[in-house]
Steps between C-alpha positions, in 0.01 A plus 500: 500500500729842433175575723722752441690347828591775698779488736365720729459482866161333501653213267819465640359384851298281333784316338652215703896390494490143585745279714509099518370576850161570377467204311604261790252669708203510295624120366388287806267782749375285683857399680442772699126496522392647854145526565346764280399804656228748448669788654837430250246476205313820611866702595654422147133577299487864690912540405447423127230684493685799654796442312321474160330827585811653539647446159142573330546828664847541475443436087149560436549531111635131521229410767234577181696359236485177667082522551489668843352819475502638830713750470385657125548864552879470593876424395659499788834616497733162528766727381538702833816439712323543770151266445766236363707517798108451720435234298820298564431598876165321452631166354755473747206556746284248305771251487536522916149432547493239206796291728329537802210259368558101493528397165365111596199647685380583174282357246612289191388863299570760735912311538539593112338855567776500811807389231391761265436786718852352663696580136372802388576676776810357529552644065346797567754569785794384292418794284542754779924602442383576090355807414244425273321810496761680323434349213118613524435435106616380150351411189248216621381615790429797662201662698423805238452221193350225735215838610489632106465095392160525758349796321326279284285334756643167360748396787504465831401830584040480446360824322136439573341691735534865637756287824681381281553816310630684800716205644709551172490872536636407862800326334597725251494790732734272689745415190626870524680441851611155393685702172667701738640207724586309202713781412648549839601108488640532171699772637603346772601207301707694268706625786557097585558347133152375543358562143358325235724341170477808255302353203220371750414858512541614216212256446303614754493882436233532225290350696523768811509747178188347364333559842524890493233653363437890365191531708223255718259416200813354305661251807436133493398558825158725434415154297257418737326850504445434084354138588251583746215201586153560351358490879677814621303811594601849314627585877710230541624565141604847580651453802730193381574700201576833737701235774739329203575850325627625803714245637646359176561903419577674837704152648553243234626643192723714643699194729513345138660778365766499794569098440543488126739820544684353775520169293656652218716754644651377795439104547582398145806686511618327837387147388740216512692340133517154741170227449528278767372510872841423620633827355278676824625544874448140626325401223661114438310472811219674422423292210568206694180608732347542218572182331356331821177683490452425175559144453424396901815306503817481631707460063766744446530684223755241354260268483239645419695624162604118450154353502409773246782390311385195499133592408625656227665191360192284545266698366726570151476143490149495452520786266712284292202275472268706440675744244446213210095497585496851415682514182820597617847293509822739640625470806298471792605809683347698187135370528353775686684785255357326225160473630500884588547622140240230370202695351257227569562534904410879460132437384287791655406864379317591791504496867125347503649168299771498765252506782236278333803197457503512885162507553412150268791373694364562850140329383700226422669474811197530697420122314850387603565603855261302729656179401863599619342726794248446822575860617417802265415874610151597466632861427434598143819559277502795200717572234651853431699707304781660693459888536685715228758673745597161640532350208846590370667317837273248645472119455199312452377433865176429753332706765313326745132548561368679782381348802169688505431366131514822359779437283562161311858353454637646160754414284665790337616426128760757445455545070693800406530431129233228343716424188787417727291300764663144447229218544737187622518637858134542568348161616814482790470845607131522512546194749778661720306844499200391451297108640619241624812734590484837666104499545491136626698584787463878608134509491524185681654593708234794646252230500666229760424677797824572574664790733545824331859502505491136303134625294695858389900379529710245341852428338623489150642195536190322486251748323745522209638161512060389525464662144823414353424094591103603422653511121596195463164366609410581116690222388247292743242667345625411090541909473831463324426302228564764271905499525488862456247530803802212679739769399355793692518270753810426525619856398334629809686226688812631368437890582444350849835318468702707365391753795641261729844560295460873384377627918797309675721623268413861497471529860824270639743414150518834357301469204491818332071608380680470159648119541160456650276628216725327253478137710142550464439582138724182422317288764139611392529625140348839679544831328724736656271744625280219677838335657596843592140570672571126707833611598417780643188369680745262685751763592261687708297209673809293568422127548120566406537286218606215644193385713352317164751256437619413789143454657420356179752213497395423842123458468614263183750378721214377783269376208756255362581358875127441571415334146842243605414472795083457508517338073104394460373645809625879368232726437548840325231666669572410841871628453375822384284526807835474732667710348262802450278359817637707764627823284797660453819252704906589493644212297608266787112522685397413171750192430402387849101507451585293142685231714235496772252410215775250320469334843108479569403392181740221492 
């Protein structure tokens, strides 16, 4: 899901570094089963509770994107030295209290809420000695595009009624202070050699130039005030109209104004000619945090770049098969190079054809799923075209739906160009982004009754590496038939690869963005502005990327030892229901509930 992942405070407590101590403790629970407890179960519900509230308020613009809308009409200002040092004072607090309860007095359920809780706050305080929030924005995320983005009433931000209307009012008049820290932090992180790689910004700067406009009327940001509901009175009409002039005029525009300036004149200049994390302050450890976070594992770098390595190899072994199917015969490496300047792939003239291929594939799907799956989200899911002023940077990706059911789970098809949409990639990505991937398991996920922390968190490891193995289920399903349609597949497999390769060695061997961009091109057969647009994604979220694969290879990994270990007696569906049963798990919890289940069916 590039849901677009933000590393942000909200989602970096939420992700979980994981230690073989987990695994032995969640692997046999009931060696150290006490009598359960009431009070225990009662002490930890009221902590998670507390704790989830904190982050939801801490990062409210996260809290919505992930279906709680609580907190609608703010941003919250993550970026603040000060609320960022209170908010490591509160996990530290949260982590006290969390060790004061007995782990075996719990429930079967409430011990796994107890391990996650554990981990995340243990991540979110290994993040404390890194200073994040000076690098408050690039070119994929940032709080003025993610607010212009929900102008269009599309996201995660509702544009229905007259509330609704003022709680984004409320956040906009808000984005004007966060400007002005963002700049601070920037400032303060030129005066460390905390800045941004140079051409990651140069990238990002029409965007904050797009963002200015000459007056109100003219701002994405009045969009809302030109789409007004049938229902609303004249009154309400007027005084919306009279509330967004005046704060995207008097407050808005002119913070704009200040950012793009700043951008241009005084960060770009100071920005670094270095790519990798390890060229900051600290930052070969850094990464390493981040690394952990990312994957929930204990892998270095090292080998994390060796298994890519080897991914790589395999899957140009398959290409080498399945090169001849399509017509083509050179060497395997070339296959995807040649497929990209195929006319044939390139079949559309319109965004409507692009977005009516997806939606015959999702009928079909809906025929296919219930024999691989007992568990499926009752949430509706949507397909959409990504915004214009997005479009130019992001990546095909999922929001979630909203708890309240006001919003559906959407997949956003990103088309910038319809003659240059290729077609071999669709049927895989539509089931990462789209079912049995992204929307099989986050809108799930808000229907299991879970905590809030487990309903609203998660990892990458296993939301990522959940779509990435929820692709090959279309081989299951006879969806790559085609061999151009087996192709996509195993092209995606390779960007996700190769980012095992191109991430590690950006951030720890000293890969230049240029030896990057070029290992990519060759790997992928990708044009050099779309490996340059990858690159630079991964140089700003270090270790992002590498959540699919790894989590990936090990949800394929615990298939393959259940089917040897359980032969007739395996059952499809009943393996998907342990591993998306209980929600979002770090790696280890989840190798240890496969086992568990390895064990009783036997």
């Amino acid at each position: 899901m590039n849901h677009v992942f933000n590393i942000g405070a909200l989602a970096a407590a939420a992700l979980i570094a994981c230690t073989p101590a987990l695994a032995a403790q969640a692997a046999a629970p009931s060696a150290k089963q006490a009598v359960v407890s009431p009070q225990a179960g009662k002490a930890l519900n009221v902590l998670a509770d507390e704790y989830y509230d904190a982050l939801a308020r801490f990062d409210p613009v996260s809290a919505s994107e992930s279906g709680d809308n609580r907190f609608i009409d703010q941003i919250g200002m993550t970026i603040s030295p000060t609320e960022r040092t209170k908010q490591f004072a509160r996990y530290k607090a949260f982590q006290k209290r969390l060790h004061a309860i007995k782990r075996n007095q719990l429930n079967a359920r409430d011990q796994t809420s107890y391990d996650i809780l554990d981990y995340e706050l243990a991540t979110a305080l290994r993040f404390e000695p890194f200073p994040e929030h000076l690098l408050p924005l690039n070119q994929m995320d940032s709080m003025p595009v993610t607010l212009a983005n929900y102008a269009s009433g599309q996201g995660a931000q509702p544009l229905t009624t007259t509330q609704d209307y003022r709680a984004y009012a409320s956040r906009l008049a808000q984005l004007g202070p966060w400007i002005d820290q963002a700049i601070a932090n920037m400032r303060e992180g030129i005066k460390r050699g905390i800045v941004h790689p140079r051409p990651v910004m140069v990238s990002a700067l029409p965007q904050f130039k797009q963002l200015v406009a000459a007056s109100p009327e003219t701002s994405i940001y009045y969009t809302p005030v030109t789409n007004f509901p049938g229902g609303f009175s004249d009154a309400d009409k007027r005084a919306l109209t009279k509330l967004y002039g005046a704060t995207i005029g008097g407050k808005l525009n002119p913070a704009l104004n200040r950012l793009a300036t700043f951008i241009d004149k005084e960060y770009l200049p100071a920005t670094r000619t270095s790519t990798g994390w390890n060229a900051l302050p600290n930052g070969a450890a850094w990464y390493q945090v981040r690394v952990a976070s990312q994957t929930t594992t204990d892998l270095t770098p090292e080998a994390i770049h060796e298994i890519g390595l080897k991914e790589v190899a395999r899957i140009q072994g398959e290409y080498g098969r399945t090169g001849p199917k399509m017509g083509y015969n050179g060497p395997a490496a070339g296959l995807p190079a040649w497929v990209a300047q195929q006319p044939k792939f390139k079949p559309f003239k319109t965004e409507q054809e692009v977005i009516d291929v997806y939606r015959k594939l999702d009928a079909q799907l809906r025929t296919k799923l219930p024999s691989m799956f007992n568990l499926m989200p009752k949430s509706p899911l949507d397909l959409r075209l990504e915004p214009e002023l997005s479009r130019a940077t992001a990546s095909d990706h999922y929001t979630p739906p909203a708890v309240d059911g006001t919003r559906p789970g959407v997949f956003w098809s990103v088309v910038n160009d319809p003659t240059q949409y290729g077609s071999t990639g669709m049927v895989t990505l539509f089931l990462h982004e789209g079912q049995p991937g992204h929307h099989f398991h986050i809108a799930l996920v808000q229907e299991l009754g879970l905590p809030n922390f487990r309903k609203f968190g998660g990892n990458n490891a296993f939301t990522e590496g959940w779509a990435l193995y929820a692709e090959t289920l279309g081989k299951d399903m006879g969806l790559f038939d085609k061999p151009e349609d087996y192709f996509g597949h195993l092209n995606d497999e390779m960007l996700r690869a190769a980012r095992l390769v191109v991430d590690t060695g950006i951030h720890t061997k000293g890969w230049t963005r240029e030896q990057a961009i070029t290992y990519f091109s060759d790997t992928l057969g990708y044009s050099e502005a779309d490996s340059r647009a990858q690159i630079e994604r991964y140089m700003i979220w270090p270790g992002q990327a590498l959540g699919y694969k790894i989590g990936a290879l090990k949800i394929t990994e615990l298939r393959r030892r259940a089917e040897a270990a359980l032969g007739p007696k395996f059952d499809l569906r009943a393996f998907h229901d342990i591993v998306l049963g209980e929600g979002t798990l770090p790696l280890s919890l989840l190798e240890a509930k496969v086992d568990r289940w390895i064990v009783k069916s036997k």
